[in-house]
Biopython code that builds the backbone (N, CA, C, O; Angstrom):
import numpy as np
from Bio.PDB.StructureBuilder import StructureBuilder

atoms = [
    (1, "UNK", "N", (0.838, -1.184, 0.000)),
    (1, "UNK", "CA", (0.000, 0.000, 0.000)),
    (1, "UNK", "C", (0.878, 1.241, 0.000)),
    (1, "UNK", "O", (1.805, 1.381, 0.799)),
    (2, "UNK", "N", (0.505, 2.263, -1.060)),
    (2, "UNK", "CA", (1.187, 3.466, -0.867)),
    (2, "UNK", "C", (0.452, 4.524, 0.054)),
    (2, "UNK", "O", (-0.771, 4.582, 0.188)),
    (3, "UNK", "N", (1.603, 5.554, 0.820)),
    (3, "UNK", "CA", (1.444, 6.455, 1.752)),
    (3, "UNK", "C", (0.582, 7.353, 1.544)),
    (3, "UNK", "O", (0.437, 7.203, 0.331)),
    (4, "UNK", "N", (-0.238, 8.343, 1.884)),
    (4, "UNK", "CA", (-1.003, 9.245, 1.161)),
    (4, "UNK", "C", (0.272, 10.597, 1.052)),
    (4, "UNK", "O", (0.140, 11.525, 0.254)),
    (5, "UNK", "N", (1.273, 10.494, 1.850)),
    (5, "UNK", "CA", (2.426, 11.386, 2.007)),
    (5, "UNK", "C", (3.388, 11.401, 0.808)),
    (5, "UNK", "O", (4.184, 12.267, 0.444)),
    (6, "UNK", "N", (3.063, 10.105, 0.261)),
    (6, "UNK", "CA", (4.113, 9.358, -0.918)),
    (6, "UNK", "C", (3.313, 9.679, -2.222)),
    (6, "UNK", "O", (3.927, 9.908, -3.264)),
    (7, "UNK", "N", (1.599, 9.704, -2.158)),
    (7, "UNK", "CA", (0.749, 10.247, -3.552)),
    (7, "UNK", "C", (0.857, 11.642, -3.369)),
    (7, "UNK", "O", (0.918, 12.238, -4.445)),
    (8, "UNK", "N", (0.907, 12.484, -2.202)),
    (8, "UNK", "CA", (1.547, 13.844, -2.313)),
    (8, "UNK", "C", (2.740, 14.514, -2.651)),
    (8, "UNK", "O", (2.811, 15.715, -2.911)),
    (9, "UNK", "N", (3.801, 13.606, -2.639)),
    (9, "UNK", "CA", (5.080, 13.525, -3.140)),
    (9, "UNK", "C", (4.727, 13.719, -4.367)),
    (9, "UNK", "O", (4.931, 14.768, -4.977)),
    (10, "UNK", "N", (4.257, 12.878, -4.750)),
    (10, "UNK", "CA", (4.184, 12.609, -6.552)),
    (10, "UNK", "C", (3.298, 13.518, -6.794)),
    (10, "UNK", "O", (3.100, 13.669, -7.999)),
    (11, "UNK", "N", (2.857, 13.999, -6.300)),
    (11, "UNK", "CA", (1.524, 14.444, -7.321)),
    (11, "UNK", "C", (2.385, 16.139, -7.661)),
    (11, "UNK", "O", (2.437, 16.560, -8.817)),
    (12, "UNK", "N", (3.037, 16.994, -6.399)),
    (12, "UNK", "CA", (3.913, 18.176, -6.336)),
    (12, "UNK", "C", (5.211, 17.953, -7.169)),
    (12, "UNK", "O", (5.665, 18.894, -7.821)),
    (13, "UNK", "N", (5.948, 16.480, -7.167)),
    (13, "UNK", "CA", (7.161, 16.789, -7.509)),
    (13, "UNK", "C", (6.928, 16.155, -9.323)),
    (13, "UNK", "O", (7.967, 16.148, -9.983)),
    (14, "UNK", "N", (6.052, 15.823, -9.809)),
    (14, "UNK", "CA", (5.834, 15.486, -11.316)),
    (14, "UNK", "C", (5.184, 16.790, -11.752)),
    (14, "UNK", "O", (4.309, 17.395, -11.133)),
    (15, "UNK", "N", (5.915, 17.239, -13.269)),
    (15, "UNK", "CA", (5.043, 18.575, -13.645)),
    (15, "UNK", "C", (4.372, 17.641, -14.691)),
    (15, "UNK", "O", (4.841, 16.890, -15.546)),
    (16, "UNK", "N", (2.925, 18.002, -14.263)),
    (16, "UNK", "CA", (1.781, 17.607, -15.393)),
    (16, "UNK", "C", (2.342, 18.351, -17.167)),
    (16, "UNK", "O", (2.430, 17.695, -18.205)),
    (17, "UNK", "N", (2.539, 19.368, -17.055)),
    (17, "UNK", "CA", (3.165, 20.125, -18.389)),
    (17, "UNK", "C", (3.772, 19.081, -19.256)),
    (17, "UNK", "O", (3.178, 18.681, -20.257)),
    (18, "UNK", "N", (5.355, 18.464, -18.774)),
    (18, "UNK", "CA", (6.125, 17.474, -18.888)),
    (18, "UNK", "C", (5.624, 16.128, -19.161)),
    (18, "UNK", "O", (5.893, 15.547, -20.213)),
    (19, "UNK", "N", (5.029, 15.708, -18.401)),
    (19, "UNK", "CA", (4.086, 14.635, -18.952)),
    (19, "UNK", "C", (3.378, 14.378, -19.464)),
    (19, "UNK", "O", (3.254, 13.283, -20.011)),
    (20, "UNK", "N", (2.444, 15.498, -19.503)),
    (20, "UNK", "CA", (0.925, 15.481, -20.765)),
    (20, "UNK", "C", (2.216, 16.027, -22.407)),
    (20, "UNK", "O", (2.093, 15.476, -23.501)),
    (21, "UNK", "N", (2.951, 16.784, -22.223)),
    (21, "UNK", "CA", (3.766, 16.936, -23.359)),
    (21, "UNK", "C", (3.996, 15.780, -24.056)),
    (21, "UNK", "O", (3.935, 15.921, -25.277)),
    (22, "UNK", "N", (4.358, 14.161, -23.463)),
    (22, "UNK", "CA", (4.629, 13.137, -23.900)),
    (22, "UNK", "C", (3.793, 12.721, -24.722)),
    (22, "UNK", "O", (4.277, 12.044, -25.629)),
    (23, "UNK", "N", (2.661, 12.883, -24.743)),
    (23, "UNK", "CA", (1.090, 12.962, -25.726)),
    (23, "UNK", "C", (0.881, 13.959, -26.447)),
    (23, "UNK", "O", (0.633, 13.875, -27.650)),
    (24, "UNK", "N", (0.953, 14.977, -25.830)),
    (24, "UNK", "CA", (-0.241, 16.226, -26.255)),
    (24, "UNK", "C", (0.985, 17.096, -26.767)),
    (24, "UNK", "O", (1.871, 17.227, -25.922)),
    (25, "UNK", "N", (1.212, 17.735, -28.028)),
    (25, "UNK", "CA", (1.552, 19.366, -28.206)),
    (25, "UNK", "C", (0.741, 20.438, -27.527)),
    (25, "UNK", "O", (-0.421, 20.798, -27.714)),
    (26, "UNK", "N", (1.738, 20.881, -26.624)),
    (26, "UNK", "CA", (1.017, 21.959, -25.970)),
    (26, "UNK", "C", (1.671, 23.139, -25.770)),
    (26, "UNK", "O", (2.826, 23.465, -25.498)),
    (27, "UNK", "N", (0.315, 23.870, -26.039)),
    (27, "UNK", "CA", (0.801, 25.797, -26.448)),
    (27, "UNK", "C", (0.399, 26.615, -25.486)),
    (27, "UNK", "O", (-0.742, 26.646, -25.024)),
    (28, "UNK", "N", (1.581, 27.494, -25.065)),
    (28, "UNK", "CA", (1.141, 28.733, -23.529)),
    (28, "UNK", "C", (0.232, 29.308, -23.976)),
    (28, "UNK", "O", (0.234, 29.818, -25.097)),
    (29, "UNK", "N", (-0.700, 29.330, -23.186)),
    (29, "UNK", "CA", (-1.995, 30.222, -23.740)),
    (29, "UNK", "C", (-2.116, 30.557, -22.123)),
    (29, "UNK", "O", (-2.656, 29.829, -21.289)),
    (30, "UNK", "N", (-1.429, 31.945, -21.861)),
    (30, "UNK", "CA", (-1.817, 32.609, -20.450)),
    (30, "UNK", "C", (-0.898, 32.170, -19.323)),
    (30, "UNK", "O", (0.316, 32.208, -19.122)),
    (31, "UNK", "N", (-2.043, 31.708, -18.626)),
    (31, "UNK", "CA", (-1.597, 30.841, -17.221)),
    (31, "UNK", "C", (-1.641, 29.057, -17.228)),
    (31, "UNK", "O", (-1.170, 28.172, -16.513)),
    (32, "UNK", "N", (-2.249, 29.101, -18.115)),
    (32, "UNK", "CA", (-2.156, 27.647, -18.943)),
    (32, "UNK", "C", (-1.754, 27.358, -19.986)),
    (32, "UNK", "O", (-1.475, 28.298, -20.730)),
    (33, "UNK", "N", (-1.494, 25.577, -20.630)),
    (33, "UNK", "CA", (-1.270, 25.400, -21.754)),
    (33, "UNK", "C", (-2.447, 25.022, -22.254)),
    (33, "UNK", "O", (-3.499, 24.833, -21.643)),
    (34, "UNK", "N", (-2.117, 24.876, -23.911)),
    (34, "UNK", "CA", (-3.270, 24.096, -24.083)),
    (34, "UNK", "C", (-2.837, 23.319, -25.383)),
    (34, "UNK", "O", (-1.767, 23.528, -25.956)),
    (35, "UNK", "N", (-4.199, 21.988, -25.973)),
    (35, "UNK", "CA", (-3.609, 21.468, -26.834)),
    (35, "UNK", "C", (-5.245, 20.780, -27.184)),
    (35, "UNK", "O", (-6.296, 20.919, -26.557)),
    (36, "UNK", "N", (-4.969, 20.070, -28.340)),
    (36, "UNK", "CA", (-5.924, 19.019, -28.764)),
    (36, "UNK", "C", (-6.266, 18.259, -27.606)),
    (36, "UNK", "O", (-5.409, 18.462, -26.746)),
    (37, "UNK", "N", (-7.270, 17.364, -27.157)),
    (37, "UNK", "CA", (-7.995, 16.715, -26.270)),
    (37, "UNK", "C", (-7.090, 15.316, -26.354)),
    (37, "UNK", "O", (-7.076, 15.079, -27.562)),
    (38, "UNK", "N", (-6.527, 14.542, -25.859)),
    (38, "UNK", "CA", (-5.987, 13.263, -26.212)),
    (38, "UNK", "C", (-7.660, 12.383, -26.137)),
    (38, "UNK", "O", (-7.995, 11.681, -27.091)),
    (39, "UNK", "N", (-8.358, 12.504, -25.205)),
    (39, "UNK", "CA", (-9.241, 11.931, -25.190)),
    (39, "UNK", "C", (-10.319, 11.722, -26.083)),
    (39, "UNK", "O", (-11.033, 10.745, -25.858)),
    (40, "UNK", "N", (-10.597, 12.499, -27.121)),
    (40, "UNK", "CA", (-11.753, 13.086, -28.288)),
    (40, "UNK", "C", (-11.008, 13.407, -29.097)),
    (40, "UNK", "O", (-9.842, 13.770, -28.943)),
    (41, "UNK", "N", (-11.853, 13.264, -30.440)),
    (41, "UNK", "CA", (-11.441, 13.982, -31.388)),
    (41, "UNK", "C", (-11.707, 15.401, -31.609)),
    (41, "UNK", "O", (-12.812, 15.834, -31.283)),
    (42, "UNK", "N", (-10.971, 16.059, -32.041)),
    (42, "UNK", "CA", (-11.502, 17.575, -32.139)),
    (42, "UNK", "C", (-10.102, 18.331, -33.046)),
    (42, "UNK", "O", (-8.951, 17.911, -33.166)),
    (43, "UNK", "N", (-10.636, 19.373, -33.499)),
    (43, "UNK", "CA", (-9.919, 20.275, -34.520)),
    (43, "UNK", "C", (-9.468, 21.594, -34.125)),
    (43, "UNK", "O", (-8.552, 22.244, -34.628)),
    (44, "UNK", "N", (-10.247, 21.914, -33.138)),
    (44, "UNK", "CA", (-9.657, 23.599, -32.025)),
    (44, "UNK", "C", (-9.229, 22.855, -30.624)),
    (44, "UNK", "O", (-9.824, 21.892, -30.141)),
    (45, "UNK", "N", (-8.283, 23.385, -30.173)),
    (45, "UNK", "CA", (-8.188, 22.930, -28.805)),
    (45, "UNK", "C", (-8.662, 23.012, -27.703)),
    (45, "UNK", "O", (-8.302, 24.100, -27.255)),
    (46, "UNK", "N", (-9.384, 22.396, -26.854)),
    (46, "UNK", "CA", (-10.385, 22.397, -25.583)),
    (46, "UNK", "C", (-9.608, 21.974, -24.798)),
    (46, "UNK", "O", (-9.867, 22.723, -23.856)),
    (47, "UNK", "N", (-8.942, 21.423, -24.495)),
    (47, "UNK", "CA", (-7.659, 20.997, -23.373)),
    (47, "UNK", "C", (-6.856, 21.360, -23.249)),
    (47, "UNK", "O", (-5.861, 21.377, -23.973)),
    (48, "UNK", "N", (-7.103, 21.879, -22.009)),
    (48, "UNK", "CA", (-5.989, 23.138, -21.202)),
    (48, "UNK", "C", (-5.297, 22.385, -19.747)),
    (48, "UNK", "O", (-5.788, 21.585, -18.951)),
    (49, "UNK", "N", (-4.517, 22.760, -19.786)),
    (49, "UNK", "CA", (-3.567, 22.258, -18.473)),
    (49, "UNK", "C", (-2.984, 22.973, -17.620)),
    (49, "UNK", "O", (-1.970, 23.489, -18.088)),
    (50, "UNK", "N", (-3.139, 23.169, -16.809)),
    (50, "UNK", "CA", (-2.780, 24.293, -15.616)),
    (50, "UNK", "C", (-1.550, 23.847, -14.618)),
    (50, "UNK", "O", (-1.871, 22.951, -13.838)),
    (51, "UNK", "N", (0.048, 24.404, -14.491)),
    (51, "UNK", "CA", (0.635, 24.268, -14.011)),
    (51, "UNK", "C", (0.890, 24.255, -12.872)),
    (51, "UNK", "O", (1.637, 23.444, -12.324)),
    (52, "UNK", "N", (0.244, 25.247, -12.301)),
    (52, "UNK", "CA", (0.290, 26.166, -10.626)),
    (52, "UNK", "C", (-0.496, 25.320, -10.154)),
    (52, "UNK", "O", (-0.602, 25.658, -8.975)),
    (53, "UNK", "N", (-1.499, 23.887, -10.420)),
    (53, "UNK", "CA", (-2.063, 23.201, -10.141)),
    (53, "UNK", "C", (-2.448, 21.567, -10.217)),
    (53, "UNK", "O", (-3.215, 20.761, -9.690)),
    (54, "UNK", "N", (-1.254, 21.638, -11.365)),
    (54, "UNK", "CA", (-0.741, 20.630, -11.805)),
    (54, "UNK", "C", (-2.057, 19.381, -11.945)),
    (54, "UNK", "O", (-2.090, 18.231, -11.505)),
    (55, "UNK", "N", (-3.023, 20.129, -12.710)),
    (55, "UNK", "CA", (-4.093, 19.823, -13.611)),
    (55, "UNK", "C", (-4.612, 20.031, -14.636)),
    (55, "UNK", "O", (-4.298, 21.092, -15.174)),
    (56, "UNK", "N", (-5.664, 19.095, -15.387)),
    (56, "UNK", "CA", (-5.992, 19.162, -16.742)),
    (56, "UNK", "C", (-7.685, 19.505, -16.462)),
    (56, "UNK", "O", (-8.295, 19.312, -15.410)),
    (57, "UNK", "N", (-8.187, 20.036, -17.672)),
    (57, "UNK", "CA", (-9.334, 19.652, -18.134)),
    (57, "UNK", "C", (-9.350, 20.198, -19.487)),
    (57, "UNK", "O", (-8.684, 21.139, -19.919)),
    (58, "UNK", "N", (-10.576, 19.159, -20.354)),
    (58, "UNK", "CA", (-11.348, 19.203, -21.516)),
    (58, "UNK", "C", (-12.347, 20.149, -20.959)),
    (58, "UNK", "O", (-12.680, 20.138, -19.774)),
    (59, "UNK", "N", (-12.888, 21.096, -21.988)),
    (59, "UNK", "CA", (-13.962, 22.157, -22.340)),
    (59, "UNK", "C", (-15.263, 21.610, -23.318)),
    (59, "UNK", "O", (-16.409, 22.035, -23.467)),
    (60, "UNK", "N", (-14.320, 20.163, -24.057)),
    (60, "UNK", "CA", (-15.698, 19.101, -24.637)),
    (60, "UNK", "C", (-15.663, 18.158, -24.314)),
    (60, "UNK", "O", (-16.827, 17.767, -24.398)),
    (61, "UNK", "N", (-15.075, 17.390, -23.946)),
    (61, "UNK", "CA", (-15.485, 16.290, -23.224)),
    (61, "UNK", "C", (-15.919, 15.845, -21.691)),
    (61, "UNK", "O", (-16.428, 14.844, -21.187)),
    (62, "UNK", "N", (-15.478, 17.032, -21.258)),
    (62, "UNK", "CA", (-15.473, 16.665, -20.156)),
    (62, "UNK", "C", (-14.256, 15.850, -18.997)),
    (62, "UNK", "O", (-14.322, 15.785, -17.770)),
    (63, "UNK", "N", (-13.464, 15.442, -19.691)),
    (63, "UNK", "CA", (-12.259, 15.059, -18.554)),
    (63, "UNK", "C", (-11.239, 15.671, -18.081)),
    (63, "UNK", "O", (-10.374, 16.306, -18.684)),
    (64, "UNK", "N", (-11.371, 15.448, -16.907)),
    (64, "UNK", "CA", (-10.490, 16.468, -16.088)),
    (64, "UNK", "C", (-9.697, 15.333, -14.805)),
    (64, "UNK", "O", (-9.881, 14.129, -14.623)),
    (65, "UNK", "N", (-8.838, 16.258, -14.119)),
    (65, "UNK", "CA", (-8.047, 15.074, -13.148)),
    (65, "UNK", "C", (-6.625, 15.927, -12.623)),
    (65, "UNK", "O", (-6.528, 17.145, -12.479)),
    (66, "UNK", "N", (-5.737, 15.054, -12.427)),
    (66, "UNK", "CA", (-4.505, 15.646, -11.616)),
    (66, "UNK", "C", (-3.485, 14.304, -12.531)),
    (66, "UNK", "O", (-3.796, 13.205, -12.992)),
    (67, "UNK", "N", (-2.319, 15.005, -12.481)),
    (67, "UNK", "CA", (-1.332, 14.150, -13.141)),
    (67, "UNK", "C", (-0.819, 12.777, -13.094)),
    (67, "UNK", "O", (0.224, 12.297, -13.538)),
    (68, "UNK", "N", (-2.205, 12.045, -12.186)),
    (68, "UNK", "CA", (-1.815, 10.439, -11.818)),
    (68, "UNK", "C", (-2.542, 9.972, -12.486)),
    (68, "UNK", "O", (-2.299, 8.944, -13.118)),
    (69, "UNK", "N", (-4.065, 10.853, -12.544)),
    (69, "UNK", "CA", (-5.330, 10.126, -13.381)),
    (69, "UNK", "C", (-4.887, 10.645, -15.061)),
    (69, "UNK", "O", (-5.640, 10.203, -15.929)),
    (70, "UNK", "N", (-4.041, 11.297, -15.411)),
    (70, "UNK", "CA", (-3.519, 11.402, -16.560)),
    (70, "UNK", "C", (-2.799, 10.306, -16.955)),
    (70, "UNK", "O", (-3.065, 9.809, -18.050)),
    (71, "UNK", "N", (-1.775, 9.748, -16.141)),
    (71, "UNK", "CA", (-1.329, 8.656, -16.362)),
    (71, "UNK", "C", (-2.229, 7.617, -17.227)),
    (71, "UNK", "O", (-2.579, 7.259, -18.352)),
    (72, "UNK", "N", (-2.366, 7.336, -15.308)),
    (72, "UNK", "CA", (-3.837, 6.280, -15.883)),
    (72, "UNK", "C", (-4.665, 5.976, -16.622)),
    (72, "UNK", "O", (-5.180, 4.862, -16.713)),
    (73, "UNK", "N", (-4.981, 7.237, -17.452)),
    (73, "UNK", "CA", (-5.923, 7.372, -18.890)),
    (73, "UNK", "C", (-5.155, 6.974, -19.732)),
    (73, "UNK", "O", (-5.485, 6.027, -20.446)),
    (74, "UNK", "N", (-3.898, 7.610, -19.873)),
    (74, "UNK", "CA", (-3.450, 7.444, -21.364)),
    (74, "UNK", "C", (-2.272, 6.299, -21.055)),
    (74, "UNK", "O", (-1.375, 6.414, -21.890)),
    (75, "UNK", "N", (-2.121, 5.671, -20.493)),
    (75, "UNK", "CA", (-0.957, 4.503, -20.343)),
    (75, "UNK", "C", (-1.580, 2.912, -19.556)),
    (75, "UNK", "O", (-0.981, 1.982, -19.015)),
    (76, "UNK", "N", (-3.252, 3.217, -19.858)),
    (76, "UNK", "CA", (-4.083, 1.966, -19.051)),
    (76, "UNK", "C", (-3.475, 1.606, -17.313)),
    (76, "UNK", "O", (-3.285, 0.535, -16.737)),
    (77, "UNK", "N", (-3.361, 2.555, -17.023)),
    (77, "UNK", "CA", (-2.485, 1.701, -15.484)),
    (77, "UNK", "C", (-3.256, 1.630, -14.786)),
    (77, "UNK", "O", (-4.398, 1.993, -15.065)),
    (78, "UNK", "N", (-2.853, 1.034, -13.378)),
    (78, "UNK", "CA", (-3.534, 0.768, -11.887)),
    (78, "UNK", "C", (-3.222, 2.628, -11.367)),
    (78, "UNK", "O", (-2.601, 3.454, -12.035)),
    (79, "UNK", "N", (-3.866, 2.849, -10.034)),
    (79, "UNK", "CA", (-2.956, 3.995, -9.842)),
    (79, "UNK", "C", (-1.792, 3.643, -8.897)),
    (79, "UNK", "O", (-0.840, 4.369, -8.611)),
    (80, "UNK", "N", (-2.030, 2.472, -8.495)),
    (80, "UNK", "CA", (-0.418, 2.351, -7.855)),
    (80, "UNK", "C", (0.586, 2.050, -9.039)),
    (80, "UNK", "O", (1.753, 1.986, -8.653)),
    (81, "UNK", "N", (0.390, 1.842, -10.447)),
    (81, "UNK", "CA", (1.439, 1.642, -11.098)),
    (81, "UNK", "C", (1.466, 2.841, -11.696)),
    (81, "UNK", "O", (2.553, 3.091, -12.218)),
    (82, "UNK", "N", (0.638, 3.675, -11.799)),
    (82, "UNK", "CA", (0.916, 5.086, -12.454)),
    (82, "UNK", "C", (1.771, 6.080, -11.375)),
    (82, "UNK", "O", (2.642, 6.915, -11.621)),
    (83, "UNK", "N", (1.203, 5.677, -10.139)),
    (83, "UNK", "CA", (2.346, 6.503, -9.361)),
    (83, "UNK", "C", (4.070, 5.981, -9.087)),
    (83, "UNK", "O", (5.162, 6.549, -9.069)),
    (84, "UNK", "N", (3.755, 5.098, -8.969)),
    (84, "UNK", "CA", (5.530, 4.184, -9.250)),
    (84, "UNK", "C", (6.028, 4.649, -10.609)),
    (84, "UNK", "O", (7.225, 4.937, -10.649)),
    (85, "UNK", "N", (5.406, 4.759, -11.598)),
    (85, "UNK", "CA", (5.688, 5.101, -12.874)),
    (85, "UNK", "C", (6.450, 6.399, -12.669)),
    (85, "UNK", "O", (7.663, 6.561, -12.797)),
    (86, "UNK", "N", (5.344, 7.482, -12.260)),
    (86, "UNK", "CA", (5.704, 8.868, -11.910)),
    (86, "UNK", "C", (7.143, 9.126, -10.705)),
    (86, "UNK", "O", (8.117, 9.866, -10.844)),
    (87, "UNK", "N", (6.782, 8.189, -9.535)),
    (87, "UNK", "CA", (8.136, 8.284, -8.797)),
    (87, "UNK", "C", (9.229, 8.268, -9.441)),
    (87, "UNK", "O", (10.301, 8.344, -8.840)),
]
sb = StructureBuilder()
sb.init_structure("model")
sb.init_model(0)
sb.init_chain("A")
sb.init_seg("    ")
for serial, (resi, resn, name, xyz) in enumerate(atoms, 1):
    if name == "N":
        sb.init_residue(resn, " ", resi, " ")
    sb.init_atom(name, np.array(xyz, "f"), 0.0, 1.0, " ", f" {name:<3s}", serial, name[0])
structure = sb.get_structure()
């Protein structure tokens, strides 16, 4: 079992930016980035990612989360293997 001290570790010391980059082209727009949806198809970008918070959300689909459940979406994991991943 992981610590809840050890999913707070990870969740502060991984930049979502950096990792959703591994998928997504993403463009500074402000205080966020943004990019195509990995999740949907779409042609303007609705998925924005916020650094200072080290979260995502879609504007059409609807998915949103923190940089473990990003994992987890786009790499099928458990979240204990998405956070070992991230450690």
């Amino acid at each position: 079992m992981i610590s809840q001290e050890s999913i707070e570790r990870v969740k502060t010391s991984a930049n979502i930016v950096e990792v959703v980059s591994e998928t997504v082209k993403l463009r500074r727009a402000g205080m966020y980035y943004s990019g195509l949806c990995p999740f949907h198809s779409e042609r303007t970008p609705s998925f924005f990612v916020r650094e200072s918070t080290n979260s995502y959300i879609c504007y059409g689909c609807g998915a949103s989360g923190n940089v473990i459940s990003f994992v987890m979406a786009m790499r099928a994991m458990t979240f204990p293997d998405a956070v070992e991943y991230l450690a």
